[in-house]
C-alpha positions as CSV (number, residue, x, y, z in Angstrom):
1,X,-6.0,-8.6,19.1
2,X,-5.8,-5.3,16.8
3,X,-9.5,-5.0,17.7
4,X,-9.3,-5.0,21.6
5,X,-7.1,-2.4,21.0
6,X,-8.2,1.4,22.1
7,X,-9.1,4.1,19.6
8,X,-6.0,6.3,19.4
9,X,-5.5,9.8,21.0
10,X,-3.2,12.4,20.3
11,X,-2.2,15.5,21.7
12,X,1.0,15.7,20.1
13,X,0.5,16.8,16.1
14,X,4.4,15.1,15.6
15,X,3.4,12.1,16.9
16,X,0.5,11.9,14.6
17,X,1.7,12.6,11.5
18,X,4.0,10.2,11.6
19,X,1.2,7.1,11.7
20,X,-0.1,9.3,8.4
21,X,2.0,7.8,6.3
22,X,4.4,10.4,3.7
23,X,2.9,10.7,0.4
24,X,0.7,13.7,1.5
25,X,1.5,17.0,3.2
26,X,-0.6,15.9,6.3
27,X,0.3,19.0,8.4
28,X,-0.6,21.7,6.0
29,X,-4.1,19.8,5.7
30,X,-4.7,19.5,9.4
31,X,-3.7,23.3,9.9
32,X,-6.3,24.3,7.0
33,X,-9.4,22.4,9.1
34,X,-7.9,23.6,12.1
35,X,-7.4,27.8,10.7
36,X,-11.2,27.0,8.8
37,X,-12.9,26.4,11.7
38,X,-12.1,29.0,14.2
39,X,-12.3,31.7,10.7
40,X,-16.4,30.3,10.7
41,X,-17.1,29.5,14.2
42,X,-14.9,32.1,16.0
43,X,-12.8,29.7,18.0
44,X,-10.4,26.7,17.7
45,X,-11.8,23.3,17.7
46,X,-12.0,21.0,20.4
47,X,-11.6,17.9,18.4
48,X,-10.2,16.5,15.1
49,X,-11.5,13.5,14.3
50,X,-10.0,11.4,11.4
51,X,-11.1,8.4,9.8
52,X,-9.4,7.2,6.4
53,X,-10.8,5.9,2.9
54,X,-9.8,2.0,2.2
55,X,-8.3,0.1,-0.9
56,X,-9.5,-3.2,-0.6
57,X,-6.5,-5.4,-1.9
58,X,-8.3,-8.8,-3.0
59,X,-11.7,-9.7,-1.6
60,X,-14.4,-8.3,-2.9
61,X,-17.8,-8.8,-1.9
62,X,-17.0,-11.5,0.5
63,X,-17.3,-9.9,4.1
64,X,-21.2,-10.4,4.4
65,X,-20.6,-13.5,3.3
66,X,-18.6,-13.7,6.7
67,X,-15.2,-14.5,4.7
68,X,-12.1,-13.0,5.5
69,X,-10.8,-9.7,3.6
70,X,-7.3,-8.3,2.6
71,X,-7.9,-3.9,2.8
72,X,-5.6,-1.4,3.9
73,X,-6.1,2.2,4.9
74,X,-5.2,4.5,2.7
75,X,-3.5,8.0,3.3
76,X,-6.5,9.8,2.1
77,X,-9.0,10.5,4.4
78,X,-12.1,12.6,6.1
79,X,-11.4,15.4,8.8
80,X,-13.8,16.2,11.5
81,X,-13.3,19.7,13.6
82,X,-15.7,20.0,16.1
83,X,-16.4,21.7,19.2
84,X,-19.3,22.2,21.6
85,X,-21.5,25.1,20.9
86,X,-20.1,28.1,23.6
87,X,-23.2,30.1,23.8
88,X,-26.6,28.2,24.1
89,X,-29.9,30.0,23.6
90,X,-33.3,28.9,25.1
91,X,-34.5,28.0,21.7
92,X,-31.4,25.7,21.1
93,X,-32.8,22.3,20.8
94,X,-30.6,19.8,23.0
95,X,-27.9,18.2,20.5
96,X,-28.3,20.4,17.7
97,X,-25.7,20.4,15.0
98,X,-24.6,23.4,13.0
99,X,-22.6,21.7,9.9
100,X,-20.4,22.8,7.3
101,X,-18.2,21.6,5.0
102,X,-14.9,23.0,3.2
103,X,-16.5,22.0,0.0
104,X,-17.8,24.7,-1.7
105,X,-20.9,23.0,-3.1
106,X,-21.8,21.3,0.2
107,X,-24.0,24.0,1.9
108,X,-24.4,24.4,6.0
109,X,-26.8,22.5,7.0
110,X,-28.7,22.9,10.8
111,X,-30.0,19.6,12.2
112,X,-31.2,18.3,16.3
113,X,-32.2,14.7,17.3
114,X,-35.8,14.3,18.5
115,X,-36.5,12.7,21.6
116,X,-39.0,9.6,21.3
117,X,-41.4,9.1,24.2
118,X,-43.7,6.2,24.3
119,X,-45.5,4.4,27.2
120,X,-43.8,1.7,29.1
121,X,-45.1,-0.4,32.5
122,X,-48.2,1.7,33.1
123,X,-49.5,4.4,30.5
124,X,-48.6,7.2,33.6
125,X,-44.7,6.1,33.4
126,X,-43.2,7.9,30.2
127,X,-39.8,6.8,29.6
128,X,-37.4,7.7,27.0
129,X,-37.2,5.2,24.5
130,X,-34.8,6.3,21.7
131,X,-33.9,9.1,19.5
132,X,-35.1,10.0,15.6
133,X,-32.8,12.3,13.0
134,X,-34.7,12.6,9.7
135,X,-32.5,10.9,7.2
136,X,-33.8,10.5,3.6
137,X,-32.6,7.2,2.4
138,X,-34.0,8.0,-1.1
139,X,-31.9,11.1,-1.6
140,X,-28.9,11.1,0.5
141,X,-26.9,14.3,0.8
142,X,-23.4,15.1,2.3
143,X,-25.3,15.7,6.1
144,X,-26.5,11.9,6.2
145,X,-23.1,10.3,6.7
146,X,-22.6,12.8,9.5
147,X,-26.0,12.1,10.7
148,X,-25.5,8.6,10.7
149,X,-22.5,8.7,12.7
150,X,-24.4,10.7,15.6
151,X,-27.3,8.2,15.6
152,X,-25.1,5.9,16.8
153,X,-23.9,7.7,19.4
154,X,-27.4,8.7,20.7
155,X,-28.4,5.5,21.1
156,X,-25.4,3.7,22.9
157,X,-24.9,6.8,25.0
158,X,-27.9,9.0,25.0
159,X,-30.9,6.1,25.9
160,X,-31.4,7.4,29.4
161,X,-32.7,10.6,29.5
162,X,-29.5,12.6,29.6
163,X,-28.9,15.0,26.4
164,X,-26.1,15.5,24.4
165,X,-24.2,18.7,23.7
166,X,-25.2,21.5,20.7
167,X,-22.0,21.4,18.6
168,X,-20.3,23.2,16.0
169,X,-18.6,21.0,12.9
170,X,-16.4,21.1,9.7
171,X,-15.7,18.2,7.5
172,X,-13.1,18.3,4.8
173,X,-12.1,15.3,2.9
174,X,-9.9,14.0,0.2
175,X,-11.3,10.4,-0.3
176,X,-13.4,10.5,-3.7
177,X,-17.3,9.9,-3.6
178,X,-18.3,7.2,-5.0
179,X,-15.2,5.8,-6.0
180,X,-15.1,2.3,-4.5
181,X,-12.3,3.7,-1.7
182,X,-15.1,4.2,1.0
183,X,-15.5,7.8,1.4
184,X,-19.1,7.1,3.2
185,X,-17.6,4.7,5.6
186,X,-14.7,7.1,6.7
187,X,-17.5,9.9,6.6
188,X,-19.7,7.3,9.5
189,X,-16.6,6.3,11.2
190,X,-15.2,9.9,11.5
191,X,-19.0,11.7,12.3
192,X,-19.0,8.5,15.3
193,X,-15.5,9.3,16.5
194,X,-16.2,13.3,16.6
195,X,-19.4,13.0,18.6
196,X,-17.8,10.6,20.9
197,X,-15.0,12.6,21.7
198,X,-17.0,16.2,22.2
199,X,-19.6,14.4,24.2
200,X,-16.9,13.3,26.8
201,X,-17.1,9.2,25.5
202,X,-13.8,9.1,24.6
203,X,-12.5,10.3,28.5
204,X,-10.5,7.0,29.1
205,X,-9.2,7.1,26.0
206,X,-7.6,10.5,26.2
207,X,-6.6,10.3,30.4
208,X,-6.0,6.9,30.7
209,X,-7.9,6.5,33.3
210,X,-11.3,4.4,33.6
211,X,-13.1,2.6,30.4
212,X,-11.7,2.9,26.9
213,X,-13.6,2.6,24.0
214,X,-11.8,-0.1,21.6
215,X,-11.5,0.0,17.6
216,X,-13.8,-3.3,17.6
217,X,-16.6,-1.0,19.0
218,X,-16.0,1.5,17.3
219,X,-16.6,-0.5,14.1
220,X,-19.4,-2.6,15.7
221,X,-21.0,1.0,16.0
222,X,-20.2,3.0,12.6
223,X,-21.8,-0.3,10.8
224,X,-25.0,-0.3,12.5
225,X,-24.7,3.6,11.8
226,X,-24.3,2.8,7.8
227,X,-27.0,0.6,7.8
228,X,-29.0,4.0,8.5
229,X,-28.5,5.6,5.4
230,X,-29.7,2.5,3.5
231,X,-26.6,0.1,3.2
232,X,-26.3,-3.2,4.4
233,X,-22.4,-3.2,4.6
234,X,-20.4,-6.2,6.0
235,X,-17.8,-4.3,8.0
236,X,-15.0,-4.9,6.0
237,X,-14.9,-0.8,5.0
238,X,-15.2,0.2,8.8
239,X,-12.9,-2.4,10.2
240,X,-9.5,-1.2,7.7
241,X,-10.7,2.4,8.6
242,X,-10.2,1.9,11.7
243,X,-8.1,-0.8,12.6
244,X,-5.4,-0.5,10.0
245,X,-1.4,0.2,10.9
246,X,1.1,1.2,8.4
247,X,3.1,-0.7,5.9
248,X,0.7,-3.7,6.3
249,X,-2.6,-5.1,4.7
250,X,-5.2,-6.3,6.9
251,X,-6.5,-9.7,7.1
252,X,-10.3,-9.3,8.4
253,X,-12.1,-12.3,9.2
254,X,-15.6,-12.2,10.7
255,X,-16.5,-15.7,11.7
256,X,-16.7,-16.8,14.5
257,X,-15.8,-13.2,15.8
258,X,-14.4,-10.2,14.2
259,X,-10.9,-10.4,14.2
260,X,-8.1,-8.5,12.4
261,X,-4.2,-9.2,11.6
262,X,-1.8,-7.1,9.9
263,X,-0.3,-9.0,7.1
264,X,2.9,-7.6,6.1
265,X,3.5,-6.6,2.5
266,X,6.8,-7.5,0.2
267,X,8.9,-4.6,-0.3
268,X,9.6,-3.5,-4.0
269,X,5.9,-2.7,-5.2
270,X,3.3,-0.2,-4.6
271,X,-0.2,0.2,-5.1
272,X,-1.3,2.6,-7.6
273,X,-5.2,3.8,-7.6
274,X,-6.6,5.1,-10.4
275,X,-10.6,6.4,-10.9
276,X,-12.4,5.3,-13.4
277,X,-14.6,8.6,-13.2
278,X,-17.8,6.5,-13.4
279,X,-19.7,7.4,-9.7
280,X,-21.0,4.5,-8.1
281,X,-23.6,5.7,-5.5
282,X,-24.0,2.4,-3.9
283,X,-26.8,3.8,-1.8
284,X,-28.7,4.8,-4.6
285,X,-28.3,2.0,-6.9
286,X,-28.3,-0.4,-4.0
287,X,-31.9,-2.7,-5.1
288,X,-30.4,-3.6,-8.1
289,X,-26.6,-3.8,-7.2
290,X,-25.3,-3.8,-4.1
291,X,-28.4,-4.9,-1.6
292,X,-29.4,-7.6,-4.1
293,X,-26.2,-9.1,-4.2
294,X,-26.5,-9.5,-0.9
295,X,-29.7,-11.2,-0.6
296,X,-28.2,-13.5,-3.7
297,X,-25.9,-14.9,-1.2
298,X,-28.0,-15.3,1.6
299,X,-30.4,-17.3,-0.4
300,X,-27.7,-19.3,-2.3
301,X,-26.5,-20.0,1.4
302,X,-29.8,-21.6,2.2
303,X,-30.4,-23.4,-0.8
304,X,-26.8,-25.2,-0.5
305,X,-27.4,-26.0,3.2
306,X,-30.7,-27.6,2.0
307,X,-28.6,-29.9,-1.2
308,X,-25.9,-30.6,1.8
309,X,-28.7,-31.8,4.5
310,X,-27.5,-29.0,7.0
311,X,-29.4,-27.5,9.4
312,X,-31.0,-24.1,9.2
313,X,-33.7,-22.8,11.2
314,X,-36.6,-21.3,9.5
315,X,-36.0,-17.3,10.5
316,X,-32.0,-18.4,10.3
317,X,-29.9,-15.8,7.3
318,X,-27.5,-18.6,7.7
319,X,-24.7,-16.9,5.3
320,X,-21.8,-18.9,3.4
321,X,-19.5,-18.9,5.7
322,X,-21.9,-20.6,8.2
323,X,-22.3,-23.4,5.6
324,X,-18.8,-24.1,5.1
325,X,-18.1,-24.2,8.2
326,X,-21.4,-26.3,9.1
327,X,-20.2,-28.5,6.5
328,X,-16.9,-29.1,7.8
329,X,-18.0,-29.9,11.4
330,X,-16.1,-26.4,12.5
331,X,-16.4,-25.6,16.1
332,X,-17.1,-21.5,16.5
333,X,-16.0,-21.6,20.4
334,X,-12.5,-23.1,18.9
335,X,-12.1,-20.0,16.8
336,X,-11.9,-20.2,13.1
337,X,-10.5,-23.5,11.2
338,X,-7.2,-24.0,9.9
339,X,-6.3,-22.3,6.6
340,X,-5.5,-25.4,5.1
341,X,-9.2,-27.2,6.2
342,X,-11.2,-23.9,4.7
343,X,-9.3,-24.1,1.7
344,X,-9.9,-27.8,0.9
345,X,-13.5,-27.4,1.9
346,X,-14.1,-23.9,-0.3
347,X,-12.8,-26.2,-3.2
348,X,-15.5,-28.4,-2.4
349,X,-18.5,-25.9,-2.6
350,X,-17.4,-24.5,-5.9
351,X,-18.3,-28.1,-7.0
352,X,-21.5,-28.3,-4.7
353,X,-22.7,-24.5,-6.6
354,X,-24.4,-26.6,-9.7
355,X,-27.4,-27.1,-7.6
356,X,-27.9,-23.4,-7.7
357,X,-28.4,-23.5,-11.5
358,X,-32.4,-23.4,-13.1
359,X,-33.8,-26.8,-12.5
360,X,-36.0,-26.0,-15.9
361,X,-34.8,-24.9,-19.4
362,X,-34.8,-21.3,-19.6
363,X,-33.9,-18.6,-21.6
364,X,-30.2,-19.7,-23.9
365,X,-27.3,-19.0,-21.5
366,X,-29.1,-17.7,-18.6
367,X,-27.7,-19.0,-15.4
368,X,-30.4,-17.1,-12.8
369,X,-33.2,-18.0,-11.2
370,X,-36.7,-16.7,-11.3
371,X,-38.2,-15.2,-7.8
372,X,-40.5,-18.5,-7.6
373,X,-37.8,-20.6,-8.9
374,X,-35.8,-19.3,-5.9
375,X,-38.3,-19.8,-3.4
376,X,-39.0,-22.9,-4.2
377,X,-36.0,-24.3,-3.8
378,X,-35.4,-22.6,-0.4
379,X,-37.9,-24.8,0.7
380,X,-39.9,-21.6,2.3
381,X,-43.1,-20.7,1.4
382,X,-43.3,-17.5,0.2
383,X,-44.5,-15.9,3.2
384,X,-41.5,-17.5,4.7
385,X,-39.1,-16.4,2.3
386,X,-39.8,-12.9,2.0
387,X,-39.9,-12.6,6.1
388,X,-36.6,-13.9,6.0
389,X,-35.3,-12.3,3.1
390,X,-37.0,-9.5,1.4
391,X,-38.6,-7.6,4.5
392,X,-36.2,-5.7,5.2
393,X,-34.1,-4.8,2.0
394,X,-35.5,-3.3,-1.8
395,X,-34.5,-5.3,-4.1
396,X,-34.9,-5.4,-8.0
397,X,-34.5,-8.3,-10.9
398,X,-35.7,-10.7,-12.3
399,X,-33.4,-13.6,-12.5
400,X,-31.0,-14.5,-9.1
401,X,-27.8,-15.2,-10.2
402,X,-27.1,-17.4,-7.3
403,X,-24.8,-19.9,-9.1
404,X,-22.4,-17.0,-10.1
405,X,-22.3,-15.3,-6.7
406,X,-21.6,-18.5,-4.6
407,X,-19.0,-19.3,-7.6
408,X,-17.4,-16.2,-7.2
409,X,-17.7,-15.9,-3.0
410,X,-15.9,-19.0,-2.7
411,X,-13.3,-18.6,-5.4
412,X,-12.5,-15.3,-4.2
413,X,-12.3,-16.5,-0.1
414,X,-9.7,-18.9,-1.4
415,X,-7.6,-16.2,-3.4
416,X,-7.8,-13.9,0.0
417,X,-6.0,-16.9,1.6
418,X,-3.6,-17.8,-0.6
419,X,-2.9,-13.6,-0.9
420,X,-2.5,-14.2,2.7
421,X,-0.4,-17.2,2.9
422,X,2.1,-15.8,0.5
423,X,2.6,-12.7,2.1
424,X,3.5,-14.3,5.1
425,X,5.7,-16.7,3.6
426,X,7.5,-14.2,2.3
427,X,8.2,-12.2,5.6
428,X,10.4,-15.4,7.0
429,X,11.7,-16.7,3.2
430,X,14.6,-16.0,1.0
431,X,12.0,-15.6,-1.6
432,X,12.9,-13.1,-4.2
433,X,10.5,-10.2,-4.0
434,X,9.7,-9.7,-7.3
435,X,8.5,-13.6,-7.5
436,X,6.4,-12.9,-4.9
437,X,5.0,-9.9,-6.4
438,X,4.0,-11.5,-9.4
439,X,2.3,-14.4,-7.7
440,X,0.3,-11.4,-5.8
441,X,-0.3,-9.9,-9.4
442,X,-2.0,-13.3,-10.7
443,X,-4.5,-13.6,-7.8
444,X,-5.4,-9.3,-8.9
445,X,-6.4,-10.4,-12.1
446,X,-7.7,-13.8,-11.2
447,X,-10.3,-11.6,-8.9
448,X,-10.9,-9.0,-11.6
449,X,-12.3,-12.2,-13.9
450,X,-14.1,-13.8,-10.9
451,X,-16.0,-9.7,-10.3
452,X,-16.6,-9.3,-13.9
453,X,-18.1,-12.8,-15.3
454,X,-19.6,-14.0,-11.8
455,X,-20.5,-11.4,-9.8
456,X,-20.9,-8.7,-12.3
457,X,-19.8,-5.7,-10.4
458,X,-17.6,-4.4,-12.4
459,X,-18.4,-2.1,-15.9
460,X,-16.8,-1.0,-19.4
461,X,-14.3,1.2,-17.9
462,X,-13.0,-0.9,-15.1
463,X,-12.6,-3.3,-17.2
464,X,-10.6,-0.9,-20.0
465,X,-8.4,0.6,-16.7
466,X,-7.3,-2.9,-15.5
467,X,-6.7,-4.0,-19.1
468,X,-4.5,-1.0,-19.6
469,X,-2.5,-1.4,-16.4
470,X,-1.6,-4.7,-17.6
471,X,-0.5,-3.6,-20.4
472,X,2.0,-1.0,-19.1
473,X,3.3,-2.9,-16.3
474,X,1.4,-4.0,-13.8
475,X,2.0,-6.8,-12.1
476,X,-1.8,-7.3,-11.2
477,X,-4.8,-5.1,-11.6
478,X,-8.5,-5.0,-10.2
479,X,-11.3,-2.9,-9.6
480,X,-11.7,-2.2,-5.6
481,X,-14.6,-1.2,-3.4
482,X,-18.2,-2.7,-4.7
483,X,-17.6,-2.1,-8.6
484,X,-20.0,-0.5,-10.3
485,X,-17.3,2.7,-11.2
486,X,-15.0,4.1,-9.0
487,X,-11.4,2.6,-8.9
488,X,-8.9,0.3,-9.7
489,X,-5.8,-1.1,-7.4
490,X,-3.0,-2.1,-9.4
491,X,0.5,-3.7,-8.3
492,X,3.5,-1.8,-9.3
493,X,7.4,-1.8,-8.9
494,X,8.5,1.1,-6.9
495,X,10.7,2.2,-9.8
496,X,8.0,2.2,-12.0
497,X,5.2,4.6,-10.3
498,X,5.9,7.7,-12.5
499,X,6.4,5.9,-16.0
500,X,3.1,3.5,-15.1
501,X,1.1,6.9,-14.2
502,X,2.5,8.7,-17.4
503,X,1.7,5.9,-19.5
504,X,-1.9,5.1,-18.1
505,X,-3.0,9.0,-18.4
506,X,-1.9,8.8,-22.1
507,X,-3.5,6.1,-23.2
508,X,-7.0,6.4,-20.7
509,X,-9.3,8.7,-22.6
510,X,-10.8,10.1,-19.5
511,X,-7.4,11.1,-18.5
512,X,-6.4,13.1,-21.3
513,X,-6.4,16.8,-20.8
514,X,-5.4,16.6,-16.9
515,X,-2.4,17.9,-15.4
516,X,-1.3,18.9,-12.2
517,X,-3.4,18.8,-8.3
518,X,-6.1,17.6,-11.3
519,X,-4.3,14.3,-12.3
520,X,-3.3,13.7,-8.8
521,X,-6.5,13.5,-7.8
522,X,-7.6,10.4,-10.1
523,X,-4.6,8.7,-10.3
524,X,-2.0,8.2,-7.6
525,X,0.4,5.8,-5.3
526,X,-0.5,4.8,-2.1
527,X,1.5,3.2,0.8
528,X,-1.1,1.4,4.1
529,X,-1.9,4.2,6.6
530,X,-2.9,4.2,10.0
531,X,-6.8,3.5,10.8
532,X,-9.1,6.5,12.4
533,X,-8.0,8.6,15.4
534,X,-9.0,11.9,17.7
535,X,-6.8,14.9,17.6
536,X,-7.6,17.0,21.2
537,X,-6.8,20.7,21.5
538,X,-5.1,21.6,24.7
C-alpha cells in the first residue's frame, strides 16, 4: 500500500532529482533556496522540505463525497528551507518562527504558538491542554499555510508539555495561487513536512532506525491542518502531493480506508495546463462555492438514504459513498466493492436523484431547493439539521442544488472508473495508443459538461480555454482543481505540445502579448512527478 509507505529522505541531491521528473531545471532551483537562505539567515539550512502542486486528471469534486479520484503530482512545487534558530535569547518565545519568502511581495513575518492551560482533575493540577497560532480565516495571507502546517505538528507532537524549537524558514514556490493546481495544499503539506523534520519527528525516517512516519499520516495530518485556514478539503489534494510516483496517475479511493494505486498512463500523450488567469481563492469564496457544495452533498446524501429506507443515525454526515455502498449491502471490513458492482449501482442513483428535485412548483427551470424545503425533507427538525449540518461551516444561497450535485457526483465516480479501467487495460493490451487516448479524451470533456451544467464550478473562461483546446487538438479538455478560475488539463499527442501551445496563446485573449519565462508560466506540459519529500544537509 502506497500509503503505508514512509515519507522519503534524501541526502543525496542526484538521487532526488531524478524522482523530479525533467521538464524543469530542478537543481538550479534547489541551489537558489539553498544559496537564499544562508545569504538571510547567515547559515545553510538544515532541511528542504518539498511538497508538489497536483493536476487532478478526472474527478472533480468527488473525494468528500468519499469517491475515488484520478490526480497526479505535478513537477511544480513549494520549497521549504528551514533550520533551527542557532542563537536563542531569553525573550525568544518557545517555537517562534521567523518567515520569509523568495517572493518579493510576501513580507517576513514573526509568529510563536501559545501554550493553552486549563484546569483538569482538581482546579490545583494545570495541565497542558493544546496549542493556539492566530490564524485569520477571513483574510488569509501567505504565513497561514505555513501556520497551518505547524499546528499540526504541535498538536500530534507537542501535547505534553515539551516545546518545540525557534526556527528560521524560506519558502519559494512555483505552483500558481489560486489556480486549481493546489498551491495551498503543497504549502500545508510542505510547512508539515519542514517542522517535522527540524523538530527531530522525522528521525526514523532519515536513520532507519525506530518509527517512521508514513505518507498516509502525513496526509491524515496536512488535511486536518487545511481545515484550519477555513477549508473543508477531502484529501484528494494532500494524498497526490504526497503519495504520487512518476509516470503514473493516482487512483485515490477513500472508502472504507484511504488507499492509493498508481495507475499507469498510455504513452503518446501529455498533459498540457493552461491558467485561465481568473484567481479562485477557494478560502475566501468558500460559503458560496466550495463549503456549500459540500454541505449540498451531505444533505443530498441524507435525503436519498431517507427515499431508499437506509439507515442514518440522527448526528450521522452519512456522505454518498456511504449510501451506495449501504445500498448495495457492501461490507467496509471486506474492503471496497468490485468495480463492476459500484458501477452498476452508481447507474442506479443517477436514476434514484429525481427525489432531490422541488416537491412544489417553483420558480421556471429552477432545479434547487429552498433551506426549509431542504430540511424538510431531511426529515430533521431544524434544530437538527443545522447541528448536523450548518454548525460548523458558513454557507450562503438560497436554493440547494442537490439534484445537480448528486447527478454530477455519481456520473463523475463512474467516469473516474472507467478512466481507470482503461488505463489498465491498456498496460497488458495490444491496444493502439492513440484509441486509447481518445477514449481518455471523451471522458475530459464528458466531465467538463458534468462541472459546468451540474455542479457549476466552472466559469466563462474555463469554459472558452477547454473549447479552444478542442479546437486545436486536444484529445480531451477540462477544468482541474475546484473551478471557479484557475486551470485547465488538456490531453495532447507528444508531437503536438509546441504547435497546441502556439496555437492556444494566439487565439486566448488573455495570452496575447506573453512571451518567454512569462508564457511559460501559464501555459505548459507536464509529465506525473514524485509526491513530497525532505532534503537533509550533512
Amino acid at each position: 500500500m502506497a500509503a503505508e509507505q514512509p515519507i522519503p529522505v534524501y541526502t543525496n541531491l542526484t538521487d532526488l532529482y531524478g524522482s523530479l521528473g525533467t521538464s524543469l531545471n530542478h537543481a538550479e532551483k534547489w541551489n537558489s533556496v539553498a544559496e537564499e537562505f544562508q545569504q538571510r539567515f547567515g547559515r545553510k539550512p538544515a532541511f528542504i522540505a518539498r511538497a508538489p502542486g497536483r493536476v487532478n486528471l478526472i474527478g472533480e469534486h468527488i473525494d468528500y463525497c468519499l469517491f475515488g479520484v484520478l490526480p497526479a503530482a505535478i513537477e511544480r512545487d513549494i520549497l521549504i528551507a528551514i533550520s533551527r534558530r542557532p542563537n536563542i535569547h531569553a525573550e525568544d518565545a518557545p517555537g517562534s518562527v521567523f518567515a520569509e519568502n523568495m517572493q518579493t511581495n510576501y513580507t517576513r513575518q514573526v509568529f510563536a504558538p501559545a501554550p493553552r492551560r486549563r484546569a483538569s482533575v482538581s482546579e490545583e493540577e494545570v495541565r497542558l491542554e493544546e496549542w493556539h497560532l492566530d490564524i485569520n480565516t477571513k483574510e488569509l495571507r501567505w504565513e497561514s499555510y505555513v501556520k497551518a502546517g505547524y499546528y499540526g505538528v504541535l498538536m500530534n507532537y507537542f501535547a505534553g508539555g515539551s516545546n518545540p524549537a525557534p526556527v528560521d524558514i524560506l519558502v519559494t514556490g512555483t505552483v500558481p495561487a489560486g489556480s486549481g493546481l493546489s498551491s495551498s495544499a503543497a504549502m500545508v503539506v510542505g510547512s508539515t513536512l519542514a517542522f517535522l523534520a527540524v523538530n527531530g519527528k522525522l528521525e526514523g525516517n532519515f536513520s532507519g532506525n525506530g518509527p517512521k512516519i508514513t505518507k498516509g499520516q502525513l496526509v491524515e495530518m496536512a488535511v486536518a491542518n487545511e481545515k484550519r485556514v477555513g477549508v473543508n478539503s477531502g484529501g484528494m489534494d494532500q494524498a497526490a502531493s504526497v503519495i504520487s510516483v512518476p509516470s503514473s496517475a493516482l487512483y485515490i479511493s477513500f472508502f472504507p480506508e484511504l488507499s492509493a494505486s498508481a495507475v499507469p498512463l498510455p504513452s503518446g500523450a501529455v498533459f498540457i495546463i493552461a491558467n485561465s488567469l481568473v484567481v479562485s481563492d477557494k478560502a475566501v469564496t468558500a460559503k458560496r462555492n466550495y463549503n456549500l457544495r459540500v454541505v449540498e452533498t451531505l444533505a443530498a446524501a441524507r435525503i436519498l438514504a431517507r427515499s431508499l429506507e437506509l439507515k442514518v443515525e440522527k448526528t450521522e454526515k452519512v456522505t454518498l459513498r456511504e449510501v451506495v455502498g449501504r445500498l448495495a449491502g457492501e461490507v467496509e471490513e471486506a474492503g471496497e466493492m468490485p468495480v463492476e458492482w459500484l458501477l452498476e449501482t452508481l447507474k442506479r442513483m443517477e436514476r434514484e436523484t429525481e427525489c432531490l428535485k422541488p416537491n412544489k412548483s417553483s420558480e421556471e427551470g429552477q432545479m434547487g431547493v429552498t433551506m426549509d424545503e431542504m430540511i424538510e425533507m431531511s426529515g430533521l427538525t431544524a434544530e437538527e439539521f443545522h447541528d448536523v449540518y450548518l454548525s460548523w461551516v458558513e454557507v450562503e444561497a438560497t436554493h440547494f442544488q442537490l439534484y445537480k450535485r448528486a447527478k454530477h457526483v455519481f456520473s463523475e465516480a463512474s467516469r473516474v472508473l472507467q478512466f481507470r479501467q482503461i488505463c489498465l487495460a491498456a498496460e497488458s493490451s495490444p491496444s493502439s495508443p492513440m484509441d486509447v487516448i481518445k477514449e481518455l479524451g471523451q471522458l475530459m470533456n464528458e466531465s467538463q459538461t458534468s462541472c459546468n451544467e451540474l455542479f457549476q464550478c466552472s466559469c466563462p473562461e474555463l469554459n472558452e480555454l477547454t473549447e479552444i483546446a478542442k479546437n486545436v487538438g486536444a484529445f480531451g479538455s477540462r477544468l482541474t482543481g475546484a473551478g471557479w478560475g484557475g486551470c485547465t488539463v488538456s490531453l495532447v499527442a507528444e508531437d503536438n505540445v509546441d504547435s497546441f501551445i502556439k496555437k492556444v496563446s494566439a487565439t486566448y485573449e488573455p495570452y496575447k502579448g506573453l512571451h518567454g519565462e512569462a508564457l511559460d508560466e501559464v501555459i505548459f506540459a507536464t509529465k506525473p512527478s514524485s509526491g513530497a519529500c525532505v532534503y537533509k544537509f550533512e
